[in-house]
N, C-alpha and C positions, 0 to 999 in steps of 0.2 A: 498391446492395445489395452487401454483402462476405458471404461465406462464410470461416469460420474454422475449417482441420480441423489434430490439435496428436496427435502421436504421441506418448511419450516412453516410454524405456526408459534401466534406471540398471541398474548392475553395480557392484559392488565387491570387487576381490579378498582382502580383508582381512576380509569380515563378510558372508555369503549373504543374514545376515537383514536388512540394507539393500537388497538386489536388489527394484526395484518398477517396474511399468508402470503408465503414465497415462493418459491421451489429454483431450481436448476439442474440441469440436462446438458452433461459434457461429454466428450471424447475425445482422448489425448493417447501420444503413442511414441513409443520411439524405433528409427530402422538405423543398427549399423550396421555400416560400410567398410570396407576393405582397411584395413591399415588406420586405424585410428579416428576414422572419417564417420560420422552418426546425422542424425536427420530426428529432430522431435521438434513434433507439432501437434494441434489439438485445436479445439471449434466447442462454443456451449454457448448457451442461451438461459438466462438470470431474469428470475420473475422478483424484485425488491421493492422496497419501499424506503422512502429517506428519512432520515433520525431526524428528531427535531433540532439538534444542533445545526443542522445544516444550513445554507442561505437561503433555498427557497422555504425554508419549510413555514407553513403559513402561522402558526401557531396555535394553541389550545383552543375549541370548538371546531376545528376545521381536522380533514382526516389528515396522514401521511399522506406524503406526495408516493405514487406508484413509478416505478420506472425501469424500463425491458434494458437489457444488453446482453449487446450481440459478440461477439469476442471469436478470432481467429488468432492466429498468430505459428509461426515457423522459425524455425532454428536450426542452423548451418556452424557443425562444429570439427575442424580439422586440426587434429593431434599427432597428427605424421611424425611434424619436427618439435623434439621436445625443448627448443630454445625460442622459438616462436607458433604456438598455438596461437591458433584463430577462432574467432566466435561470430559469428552472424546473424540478427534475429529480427523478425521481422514481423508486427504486430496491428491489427485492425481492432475497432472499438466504434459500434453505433451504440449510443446514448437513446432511449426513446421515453420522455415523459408525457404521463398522462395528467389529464385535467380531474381537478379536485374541487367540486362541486360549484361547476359553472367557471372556473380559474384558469385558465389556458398557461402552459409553460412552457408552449411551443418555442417560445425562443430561444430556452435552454437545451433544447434538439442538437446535435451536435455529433461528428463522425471524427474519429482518432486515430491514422495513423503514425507509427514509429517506426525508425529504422535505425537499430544500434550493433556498432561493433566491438570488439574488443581483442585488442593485438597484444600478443603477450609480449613480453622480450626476458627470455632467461639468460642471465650472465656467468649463471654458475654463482652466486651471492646468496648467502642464506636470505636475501629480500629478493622475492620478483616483480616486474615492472610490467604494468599493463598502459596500451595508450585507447582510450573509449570513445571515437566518435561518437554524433548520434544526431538526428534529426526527428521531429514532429511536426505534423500539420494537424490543423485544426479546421474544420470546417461545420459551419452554421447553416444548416437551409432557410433557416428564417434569419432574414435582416438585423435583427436586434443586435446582434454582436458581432465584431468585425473576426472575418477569417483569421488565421496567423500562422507562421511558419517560426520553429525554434533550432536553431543551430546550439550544438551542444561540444566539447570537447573535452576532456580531463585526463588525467595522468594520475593510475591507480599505481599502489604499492601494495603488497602483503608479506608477512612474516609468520611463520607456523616455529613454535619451540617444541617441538614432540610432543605434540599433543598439550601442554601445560600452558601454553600462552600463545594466542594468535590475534593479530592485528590487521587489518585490512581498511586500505583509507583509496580517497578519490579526490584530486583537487581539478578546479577547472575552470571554465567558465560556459557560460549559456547565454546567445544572442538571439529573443525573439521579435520580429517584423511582423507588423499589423498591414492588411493587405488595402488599407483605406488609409492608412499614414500614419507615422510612429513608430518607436521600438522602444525595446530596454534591453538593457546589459547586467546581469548579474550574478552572484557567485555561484559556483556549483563547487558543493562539497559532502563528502560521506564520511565517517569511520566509524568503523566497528570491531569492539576490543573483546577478545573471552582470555578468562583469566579459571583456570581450575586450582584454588586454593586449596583445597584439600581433594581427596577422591571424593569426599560426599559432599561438597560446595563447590559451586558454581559462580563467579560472577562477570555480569556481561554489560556489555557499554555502547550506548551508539550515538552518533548528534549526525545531521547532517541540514544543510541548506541550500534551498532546489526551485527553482520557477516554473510551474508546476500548471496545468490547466486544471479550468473553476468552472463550478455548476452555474455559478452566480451571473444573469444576463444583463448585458452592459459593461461586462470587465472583461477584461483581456487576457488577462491569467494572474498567480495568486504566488507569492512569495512564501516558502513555506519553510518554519527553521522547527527543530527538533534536538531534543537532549533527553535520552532515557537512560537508566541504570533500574537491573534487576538482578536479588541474586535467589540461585536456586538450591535448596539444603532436602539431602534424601539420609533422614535418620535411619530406618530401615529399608530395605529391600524394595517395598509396597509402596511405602508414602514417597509423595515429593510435596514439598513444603515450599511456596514463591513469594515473594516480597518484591516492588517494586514500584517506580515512580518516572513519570517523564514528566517534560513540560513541552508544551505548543505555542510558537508565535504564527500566527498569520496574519500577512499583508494584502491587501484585494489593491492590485496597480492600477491606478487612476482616479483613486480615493484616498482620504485619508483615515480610513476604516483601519483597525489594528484590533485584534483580538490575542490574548493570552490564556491559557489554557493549563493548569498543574491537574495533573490525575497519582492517585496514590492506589493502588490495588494490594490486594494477600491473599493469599488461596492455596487449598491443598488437595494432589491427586491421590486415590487411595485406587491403586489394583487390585482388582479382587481377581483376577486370573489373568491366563495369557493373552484371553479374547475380550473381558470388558474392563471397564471401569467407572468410578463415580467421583465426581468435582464438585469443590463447595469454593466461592470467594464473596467478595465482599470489593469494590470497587468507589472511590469517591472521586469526584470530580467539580473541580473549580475555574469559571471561567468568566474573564474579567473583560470588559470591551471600552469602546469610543464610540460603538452602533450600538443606536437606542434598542433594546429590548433584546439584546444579544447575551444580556448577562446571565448567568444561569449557576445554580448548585445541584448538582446532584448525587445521589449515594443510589448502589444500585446492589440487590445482591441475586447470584445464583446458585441453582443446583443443576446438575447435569449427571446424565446415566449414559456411559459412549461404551455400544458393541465394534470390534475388528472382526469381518466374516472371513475372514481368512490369514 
């Protein structure tokens, strides 16, 4: 059993009305069972607030939007037969926003359901074959936004080179129903590439594109596509040195809203022993729109001091 207690506190000398505390309170755990067979699950409650990139966020003079979640979720994994592993997991998500001076966002209120599998099929082929059902509900207590149900299916592959080069993709597709009329059909896709170039470099790869539920009230759900590369270089022992970039499209369905996204970040971790550490980066971010006053530049830098109690 773990226990998971999460403080946070943000200041900004440039904007008061950015200043927000957060905190979270989890418990997670894992039991196994006879023969291959495990059980991990876990329950926490998340005290946040939303970035101003987001879609509600009201903008400069007005605070962050506050917003509680609630999160359960369970996992059923049976490793008996090593040519067909099974995974099952099952996941809950209440959304609760609060109003931001006199601004009600009730509508954006919202409960999450997920239900996803994953069947393995080993052939004995240096690649194995996963097939990934999966299901989502979506449900609104307030009217504003129609309920919806998402049907999901893909067919994963992975390939491990000893340790030296591993590949793992997902192809598929995803059907979601609006429970007031409508649907849509669209890709479902992941991969994710590590490539160890040397012992002390790293480099890693991902893209994927997903139909995804939106904060945003009045849409149905959000088209979401992704391309990152990052590589990781540990000159000595201590340091690790990161460089890396993605880009972000997102589509809001039933508009013709489209947002574009480049982020560029650098950063270096320095251990100063087995139990702490200290982080310095430097982060930029560019983001291009079609929705009036969505566009935005930003550079952002940190420092950070992280204890391991054990």
């Amino acid at each position: 059993l773990n226990v998971i207690a999460v403080g946070n506190i943000e200041r900004y000398g440039a904007s008061e009305d950015d200043g927000v505390e957060g905190g979270k309170l989890g418990l997670d755990g894992r039991l196994d069972g006879p023969e291959g067979i495990s059980l991990r699950g876990g329950t926490s409650v998340t005290s946040s607030h939303l970035g101003r990139d987001d879609d509600l966020d009201l903008g400069r003079g007005f605070e962050r939007i506050p917003v509680k979640q609630y999160r359960a979720n369970l996992k059923y994994e049976d490793a008996r037969s090593d040519r067909i592993p099974i995974a099952i997991e099952a996941q809950g998500i209440v959304l609760d926003y609060d109003s931001v001076q006199g601004v009600s966002f009730d509508g954006s209120d919202r409960s999450v359901g997920t239900l996803d599998g994953e069947i393995g099929i080993a052939l004995g082929l240096p690649v194995a074959f996963t097939l990934n059902p999966g299901v989502q509900r979506v449900v609104y207590p307030d009217s504003t936004s129609s309920d919806s149900t998402r049907y999901s299916l893909g067919v994963g592959a992975s390939w491990d080179d000893n340790e030296v080069t591993a590949i793992n993709g997902l192809l598929g597709g995803s059907f979601r129903s609006l429970d007031d009329g409508g649907n849509s059909i669209d890709l479902l896709a992941r991969l994710d590439a590590l490539w160890n170039v040397t012992p002390i470099m790293t480099l890693s790869a991902n893209a994927s594109v997903e139909n995804t539920d939106t904060s945003q009230a009045n849409a149905s759900s959000e088209l979401k596509q992704r391309a990152g590369l990052r590589l990781d270089y540990d000159p000595t022992e201590r340091l690790i040195l990161t460089v890396g970039t993605r880009f972000e499209r997102s589509e809001v369905e039933g508009s013709n809203r489209q947002d574009d996204k480049v982020v560029f970040n650098v950063g270096a971790t320095y251990l100063l022993n087995e139990y702490a550490f200290v982080r310095a980066g430097v982060q930029h971010t560019d983001q291009a729109t079609n929705g009036g006053g969505r566009a935005y530049t930003d550079t952002t830098g940190l420092v950070s001091l992280g204890f391991k109690l054990c």
